[in-house]
VOGU-3710 file (C-alpha; in Angstrom, 3 decimals, decimal comma):
1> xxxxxxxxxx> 0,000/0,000/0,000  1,174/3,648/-1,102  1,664/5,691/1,951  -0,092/9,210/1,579  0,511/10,659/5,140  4,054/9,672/5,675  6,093/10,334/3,298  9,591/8,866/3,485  12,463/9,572/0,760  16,256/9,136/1,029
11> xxxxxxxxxx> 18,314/12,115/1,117  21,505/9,393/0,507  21,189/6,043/0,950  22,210/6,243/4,319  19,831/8,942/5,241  16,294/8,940/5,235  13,652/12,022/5,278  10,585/10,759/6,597  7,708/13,375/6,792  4,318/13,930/8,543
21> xxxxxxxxxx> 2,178/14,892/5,396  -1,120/16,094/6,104  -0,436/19,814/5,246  -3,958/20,797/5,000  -4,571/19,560/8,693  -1,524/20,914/10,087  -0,323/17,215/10,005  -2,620/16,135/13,090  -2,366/12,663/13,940  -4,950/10,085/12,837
31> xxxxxxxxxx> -5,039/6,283/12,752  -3,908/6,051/9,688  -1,029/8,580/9,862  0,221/6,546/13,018  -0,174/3,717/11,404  1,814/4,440/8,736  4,612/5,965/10,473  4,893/2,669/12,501  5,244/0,665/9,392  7,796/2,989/7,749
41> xxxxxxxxxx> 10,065/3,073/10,965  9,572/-0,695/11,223  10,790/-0,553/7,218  14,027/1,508/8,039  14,881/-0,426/10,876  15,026/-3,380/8,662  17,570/-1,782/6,688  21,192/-2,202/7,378  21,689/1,031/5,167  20,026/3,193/7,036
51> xxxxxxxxxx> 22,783/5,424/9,498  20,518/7,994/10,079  16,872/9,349/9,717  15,638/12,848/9,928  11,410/13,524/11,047  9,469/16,360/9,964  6,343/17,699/8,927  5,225/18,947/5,643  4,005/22,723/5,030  5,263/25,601/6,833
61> xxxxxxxxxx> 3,168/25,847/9,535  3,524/22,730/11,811  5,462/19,802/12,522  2,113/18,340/14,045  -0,047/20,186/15,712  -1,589/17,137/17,739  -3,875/14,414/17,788  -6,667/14,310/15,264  -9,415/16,304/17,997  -12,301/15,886/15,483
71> xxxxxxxxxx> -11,477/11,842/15,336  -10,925/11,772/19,225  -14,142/13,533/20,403  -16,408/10,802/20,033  -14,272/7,807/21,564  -15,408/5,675/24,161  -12,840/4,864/27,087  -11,816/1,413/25,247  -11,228/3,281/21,620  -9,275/5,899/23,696
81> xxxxxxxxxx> -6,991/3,280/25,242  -6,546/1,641/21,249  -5,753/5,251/20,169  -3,469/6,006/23,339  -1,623/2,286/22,685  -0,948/2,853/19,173  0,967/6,508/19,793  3,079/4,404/22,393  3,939/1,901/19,778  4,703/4,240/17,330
91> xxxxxxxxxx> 6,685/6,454/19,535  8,592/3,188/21,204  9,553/2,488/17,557  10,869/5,559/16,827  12,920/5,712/20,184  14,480/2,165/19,717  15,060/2,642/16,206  18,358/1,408/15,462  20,260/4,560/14,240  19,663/8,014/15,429
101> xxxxxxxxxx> 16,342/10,220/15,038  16,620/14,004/14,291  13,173/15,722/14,854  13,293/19,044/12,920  10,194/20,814/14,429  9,623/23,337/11,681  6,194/24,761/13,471  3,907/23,507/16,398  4,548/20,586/17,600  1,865/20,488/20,447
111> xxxxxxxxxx> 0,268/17,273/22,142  0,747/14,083/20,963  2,888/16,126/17,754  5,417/16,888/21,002  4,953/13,093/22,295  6,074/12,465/18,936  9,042/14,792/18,680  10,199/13,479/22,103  10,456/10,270/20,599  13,391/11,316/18,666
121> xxxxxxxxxx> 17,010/11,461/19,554  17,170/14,698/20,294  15,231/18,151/18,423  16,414/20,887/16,185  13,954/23,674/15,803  12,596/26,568/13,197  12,609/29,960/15,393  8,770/29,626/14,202  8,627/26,838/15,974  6,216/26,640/19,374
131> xxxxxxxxxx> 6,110/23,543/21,260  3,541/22,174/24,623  1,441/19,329/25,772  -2,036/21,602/26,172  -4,117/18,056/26,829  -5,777/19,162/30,019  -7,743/22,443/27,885  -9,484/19,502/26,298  -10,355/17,662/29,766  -8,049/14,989/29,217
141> xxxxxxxxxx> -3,767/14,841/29,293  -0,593/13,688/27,324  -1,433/10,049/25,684  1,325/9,378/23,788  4,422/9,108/26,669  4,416/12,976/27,266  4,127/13,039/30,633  7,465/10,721/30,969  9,660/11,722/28,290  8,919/15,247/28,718
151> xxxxxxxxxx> 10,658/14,874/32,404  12,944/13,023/31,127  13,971/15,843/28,640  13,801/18,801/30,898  13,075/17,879/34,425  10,242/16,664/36,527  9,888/19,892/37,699  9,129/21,788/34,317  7,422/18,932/33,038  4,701/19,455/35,807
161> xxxxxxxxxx> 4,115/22,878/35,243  3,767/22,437/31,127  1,682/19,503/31,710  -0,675/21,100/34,758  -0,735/24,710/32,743  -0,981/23,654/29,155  1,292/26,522/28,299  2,922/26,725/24,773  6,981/27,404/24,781  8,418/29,575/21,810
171> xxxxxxxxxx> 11,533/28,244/20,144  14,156/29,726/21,872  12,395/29,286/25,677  11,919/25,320/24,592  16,371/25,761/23,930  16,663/27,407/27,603  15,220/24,623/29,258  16,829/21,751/26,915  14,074/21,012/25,233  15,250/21,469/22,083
181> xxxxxxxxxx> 19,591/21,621/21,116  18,926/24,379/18,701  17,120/26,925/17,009  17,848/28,087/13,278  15,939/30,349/11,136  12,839/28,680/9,771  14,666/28,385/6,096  18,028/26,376/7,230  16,282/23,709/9,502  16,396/20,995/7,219
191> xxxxxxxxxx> 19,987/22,279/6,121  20,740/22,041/9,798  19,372/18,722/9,827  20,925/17,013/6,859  24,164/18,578/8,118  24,290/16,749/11,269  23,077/13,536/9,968  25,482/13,620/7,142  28,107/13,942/10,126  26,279/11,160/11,862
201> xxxxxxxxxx> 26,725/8,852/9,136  30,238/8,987/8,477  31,240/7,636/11,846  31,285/4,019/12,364  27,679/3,095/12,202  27,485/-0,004/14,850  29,350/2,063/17,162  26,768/5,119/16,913  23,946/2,154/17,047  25,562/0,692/20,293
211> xxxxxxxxxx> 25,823/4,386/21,791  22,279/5,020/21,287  21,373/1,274/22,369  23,749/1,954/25,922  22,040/5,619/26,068  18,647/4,597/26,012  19,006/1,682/28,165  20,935/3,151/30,998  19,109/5,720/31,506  16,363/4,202/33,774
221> xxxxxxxxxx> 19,172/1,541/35,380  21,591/1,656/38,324  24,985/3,358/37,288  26,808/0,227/38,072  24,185/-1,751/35,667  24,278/1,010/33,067  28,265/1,174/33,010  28,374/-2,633/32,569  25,848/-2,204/29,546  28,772/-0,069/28,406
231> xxxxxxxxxx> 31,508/-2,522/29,375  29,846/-5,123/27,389  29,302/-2,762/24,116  32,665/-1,553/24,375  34,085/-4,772/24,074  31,518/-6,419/21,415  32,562/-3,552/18,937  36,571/-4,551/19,094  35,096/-7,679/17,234  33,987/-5,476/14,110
241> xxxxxxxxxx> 35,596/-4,932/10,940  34,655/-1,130/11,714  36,550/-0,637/15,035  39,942/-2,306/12,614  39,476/0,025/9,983  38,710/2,812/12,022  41,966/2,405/14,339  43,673/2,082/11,211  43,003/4,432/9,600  43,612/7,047/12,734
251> xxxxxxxxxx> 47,249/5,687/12,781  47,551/5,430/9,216  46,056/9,931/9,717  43,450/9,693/7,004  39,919/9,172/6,945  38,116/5,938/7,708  36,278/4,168/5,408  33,302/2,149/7,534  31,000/-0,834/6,484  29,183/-1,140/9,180
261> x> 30,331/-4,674/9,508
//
């Protein structure tokens, strides 16, 4: 099946564009849009090529602006727990994607558009861009892991207060208080973007995988557990053609050529 609300394209083989396409509804999340970003994630995990993956959203106005509110208003407490499942799958698959995730939040990225955004590695941002979890002016709160990786991003502290207030940060307030690692004028995001991932993917890619596989699962672990998660990924990746060549090639002082093997 064609996907028409993700839209995924390779900017080189090793780096792939995937973007939130439904312009015209400020690329709110629906079933289907969730849906498909699962299966397209699932598709680029499966593919060895893959160093690095960039997520956007089409038009100039938001990354996504939130759930779909029309589709949500009339669901029943069991359809609600479907709805708030699938955004925790989808988000889940994003985070444990294999390679890193570079949200570029080119507008609002409010509700479960922020839950989605948190998913990724880490965020750059347009200076349009404004960013919030505003669930509780609809009577109901952050579905899609908000609550939790929110505090995780910028404290439990600040997380409360955008959470309980609903409030709406600007660009450069979401930098202050980490949620974001930069703001760029709305026309060199995607520059910005493809920059960094093009830098991504020319280190060795199992050793960027086993950073983000030791990052992720350390962070919710005893230090002594989480440093022998490093210990043992340390030591796995002086069995790779990669960590030869890459040696190598310091001593040898020119640049390394990696296979990811």
């Amino acid at each position: 099946m064609v996907s028409t609300t993700v839209l995924c394209e390779r900017f080189t083989n090793e780096i792939a564009v995937v973007t939130l396409n439904r312009p015209d509804k400020l690329n709110a999340l629906n079933a289907e849009l969730l849906a498909e970003l699962d299966a397209t994630f699932a598709t680029l995990s499966a593919d060895a090529n893959v160093s690095c993956a960039i997520l956007t959203g089409a038009g100039d106005k938001a990354f996504a602006a939130g759930a779909d509110i029309a589709a949500m208003s009339e669901m029943s407490t069991e359809q609600a727990r479907a709805f708030s499942e699938m955004g925790h799958r989808v988000c889940s698959r994003i985070e444990r994607a294999p390679f890193p995730v570079i949200g570029a939040v080119n507008g609002f990225a409010l509700g479960g558009g922020c839950e989605i955004a948190l998913s990724c590695d880490f965020l750059y941002a347009s200076d349009k861009a404004k960013l919030g979890q505003p669930e509780v002016n609809l009577g109901v709160m952050p579905g899609f892991g908000g609550t939790q990786r929110l505090a995780r991003r910028v404290g439990i502290g600040r997380a409360r207060e955008l959470c309980y207030t609903a409030d709406i940060v600007v660009a450069e307030e979401a930098l202050r208080i980490g949620l974001v690692n930069a703001v760029v004028p709305h026309a060199e995001l995607m520059n910005k973007a493809r920059e960094t991932a093009t830098k991504i993917a020319s280190k060795g890619r199992l050793a960027v995988a086993q950073c983000k596989r030791v990052l992720f699962a350390g962070a919710d672990v005893p230090l002594d557990v989480a440093n022998a998660l490093e210990t043992q990924s340390f030591a796995m990746l002086f069995g790779t053609k990669d960590q030869s060549e890459g040696m190598k090639a310091f001593l040898d002082k020119r640049k390394a050529a990696f296979t990811g093997a």
